[in-house]
C-alpha positions in Angstrom: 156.3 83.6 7.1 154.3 84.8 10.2 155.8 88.0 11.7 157.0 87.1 15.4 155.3 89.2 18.0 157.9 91.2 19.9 157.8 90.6 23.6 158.3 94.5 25.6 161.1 94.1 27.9 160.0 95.1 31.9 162.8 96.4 33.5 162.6 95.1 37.6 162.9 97.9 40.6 164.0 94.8 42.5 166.9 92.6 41.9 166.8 89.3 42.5 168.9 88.0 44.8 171.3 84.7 44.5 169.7 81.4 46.2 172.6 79.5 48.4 173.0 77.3 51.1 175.5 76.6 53.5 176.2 73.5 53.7 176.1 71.9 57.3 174.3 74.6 58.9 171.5 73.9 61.5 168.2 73.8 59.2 165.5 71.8 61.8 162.5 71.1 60.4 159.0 71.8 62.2 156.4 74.5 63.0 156.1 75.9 66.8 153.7 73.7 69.1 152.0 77.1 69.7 150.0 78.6 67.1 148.1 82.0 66.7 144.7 82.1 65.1 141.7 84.9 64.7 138.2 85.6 62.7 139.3 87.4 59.7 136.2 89.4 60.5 137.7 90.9 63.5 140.8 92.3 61.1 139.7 96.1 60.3 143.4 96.7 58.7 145.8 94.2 56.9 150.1 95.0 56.8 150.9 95.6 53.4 152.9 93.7 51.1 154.2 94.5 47.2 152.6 92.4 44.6 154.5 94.0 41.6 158.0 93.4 41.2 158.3 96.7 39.3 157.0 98.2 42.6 159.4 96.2 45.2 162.3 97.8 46.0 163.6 94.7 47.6 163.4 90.7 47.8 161.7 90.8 51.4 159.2 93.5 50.2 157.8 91.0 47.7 157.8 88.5 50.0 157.6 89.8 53.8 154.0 92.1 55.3 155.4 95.1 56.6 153.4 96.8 59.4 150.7 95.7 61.6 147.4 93.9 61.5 144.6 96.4 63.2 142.1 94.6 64.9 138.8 95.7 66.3 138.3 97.3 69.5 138.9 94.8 72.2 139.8 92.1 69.8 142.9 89.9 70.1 144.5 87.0 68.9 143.7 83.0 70.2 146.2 80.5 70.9 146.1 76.9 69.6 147.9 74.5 70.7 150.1 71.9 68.0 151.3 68.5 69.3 155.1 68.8 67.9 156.1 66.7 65.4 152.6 66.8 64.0 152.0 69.5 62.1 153.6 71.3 58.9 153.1 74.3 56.9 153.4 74.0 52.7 152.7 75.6 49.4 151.0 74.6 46.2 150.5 76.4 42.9 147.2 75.9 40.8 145.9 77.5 37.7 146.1 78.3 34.1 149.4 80.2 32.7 150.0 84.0 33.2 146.8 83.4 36.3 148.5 81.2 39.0 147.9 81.6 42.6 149.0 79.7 45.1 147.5 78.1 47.6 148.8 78.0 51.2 148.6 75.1 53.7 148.7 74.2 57.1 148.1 71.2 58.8 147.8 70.6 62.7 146.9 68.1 65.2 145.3 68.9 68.4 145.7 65.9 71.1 142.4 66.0 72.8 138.6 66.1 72.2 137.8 69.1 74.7 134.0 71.8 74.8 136.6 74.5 73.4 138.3 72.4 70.1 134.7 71.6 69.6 133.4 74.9 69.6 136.3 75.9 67.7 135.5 73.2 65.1 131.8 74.2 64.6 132.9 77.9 64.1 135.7 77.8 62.4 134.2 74.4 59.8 132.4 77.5 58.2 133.9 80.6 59.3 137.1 82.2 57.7 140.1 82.7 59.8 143.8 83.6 59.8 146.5 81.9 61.2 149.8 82.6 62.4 152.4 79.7 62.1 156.5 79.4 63.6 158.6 77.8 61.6 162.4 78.4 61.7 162.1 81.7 63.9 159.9 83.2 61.6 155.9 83.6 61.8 153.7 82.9 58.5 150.5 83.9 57.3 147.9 81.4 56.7 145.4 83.6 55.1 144.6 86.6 52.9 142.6 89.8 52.7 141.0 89.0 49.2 140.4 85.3 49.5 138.3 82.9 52.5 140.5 80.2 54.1 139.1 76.8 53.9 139.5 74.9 57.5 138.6 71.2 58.1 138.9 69.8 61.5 138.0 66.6 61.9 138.1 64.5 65.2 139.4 61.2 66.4 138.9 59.5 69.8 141.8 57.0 68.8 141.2 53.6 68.9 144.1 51.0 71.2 146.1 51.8 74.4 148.5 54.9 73.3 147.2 55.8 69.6 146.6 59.1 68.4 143.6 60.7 69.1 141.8 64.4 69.0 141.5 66.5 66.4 143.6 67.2 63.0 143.0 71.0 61.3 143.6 71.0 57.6 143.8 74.5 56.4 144.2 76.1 52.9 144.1 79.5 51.6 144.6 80.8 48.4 147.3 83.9 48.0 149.5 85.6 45.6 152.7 85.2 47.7 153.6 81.7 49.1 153.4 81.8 52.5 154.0 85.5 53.8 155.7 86.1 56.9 154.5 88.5 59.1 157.3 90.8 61.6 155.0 93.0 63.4 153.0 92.5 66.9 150.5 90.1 67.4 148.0 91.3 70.9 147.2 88.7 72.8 144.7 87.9 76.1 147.5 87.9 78.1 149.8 90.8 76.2 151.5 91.2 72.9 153.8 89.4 70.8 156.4 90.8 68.8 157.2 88.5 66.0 160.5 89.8 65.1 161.9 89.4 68.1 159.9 86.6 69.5 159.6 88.6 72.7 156.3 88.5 74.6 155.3 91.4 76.7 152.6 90.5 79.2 150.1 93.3 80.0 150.7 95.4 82.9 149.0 94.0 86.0 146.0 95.9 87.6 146.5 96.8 91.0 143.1 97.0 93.1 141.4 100.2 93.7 141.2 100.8 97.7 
């Protein structure tokens, strides 16, 4: 008789939480027609985020970055415009047993063939970014630290009177957590962004030396 091997029981620092739904509350469906994007080269600091559950002391700590992404001097986030009702944002797990990872998507459709989605498209074809998505009043993180984002835009001029045309970015990254959101401040051009609150505050205007 083969002796069964005895399987050490972890005990959790976070508890699991139950998984309910109302039923017949609002629940739309969607991502934000304005999306965030920047070179993960021009990242110098990455929020944190628990990887352990005998380490999390709560559900969102597992799943939620907490802090700020620090960028390089002078360095902001770009905006990227996302013809609504076009794009999503979705999971996938791959991988052998006790080695999964998942692998984050996005996919979104810009409507025209323009210098700057071009220039965007030759950079970014090769380049490694991280994106920033809306979805349900939350913002999440297409990208990672450890791991290079694969993005594939390809363009369309569209073909009869009223068809869809310009250009459709497929993104995947692969992660640890499916699709991290992200509560901190995004700067911007133009000002900064707080994601938990969804309030933008523009940068102070300049007023002319005399």
């Amino acid at each position: 008789m083969k002796n069964k091997v005895k399987v050490q029981a972890i005990v959790l620092a976070v508890t699991l939480a139950d998984i309910n739904f109302k039923i017949g509350s609002v629940n739309p469906s969607g991502i934000s027609d304005e999306i965030f994007y920047i070179p993960k080269q021009d990242i110098v600091g990455w929020p944190s985020i628990a990887n352990d559950f005998d380490t999390a002391e709560d559900n969102n700590e597992y799943a939620c970055y907490s802090g700020n992404f620090t960028l390089a001097a002078s360095k902001a986030w770009h905006r990227l415009y996302n013809t609504q009702g076009k794009g999503k944002i979705s999971w996938e797990y791959q991988g052998e047993t006790d080695c999964k990872v998942v692998i984050n998507k996005a996919s979104l459709s810009y409507p025209k063939l323009t210098d700057e989605i071009r220039a965007f498209a030759k950079f970014a074809s090769n380049g490694d970014f991280v994106f920033m998505v809306k979805h349900d009043s939350k913002y999440y993180v297409i990208g990672n630290d450890d791991y290079r984002a694969t993005v594939t835009p390809n363009g369309d001029s569209g073909d009869a009177p009223g068809s869809a045309k310009g250009v459709t970015i497929d993104i995947e990254c692969p992660d640890v957590t499916p699709l991290p959101t992200y509560s901190g401040t995004l700067p911007l051009s133009d000002g900064t962004l707080n994601c938990e609150t969804g309030v933008f505050t523009p940068n102070p205007s300049v007023s002319p030396s005399n």
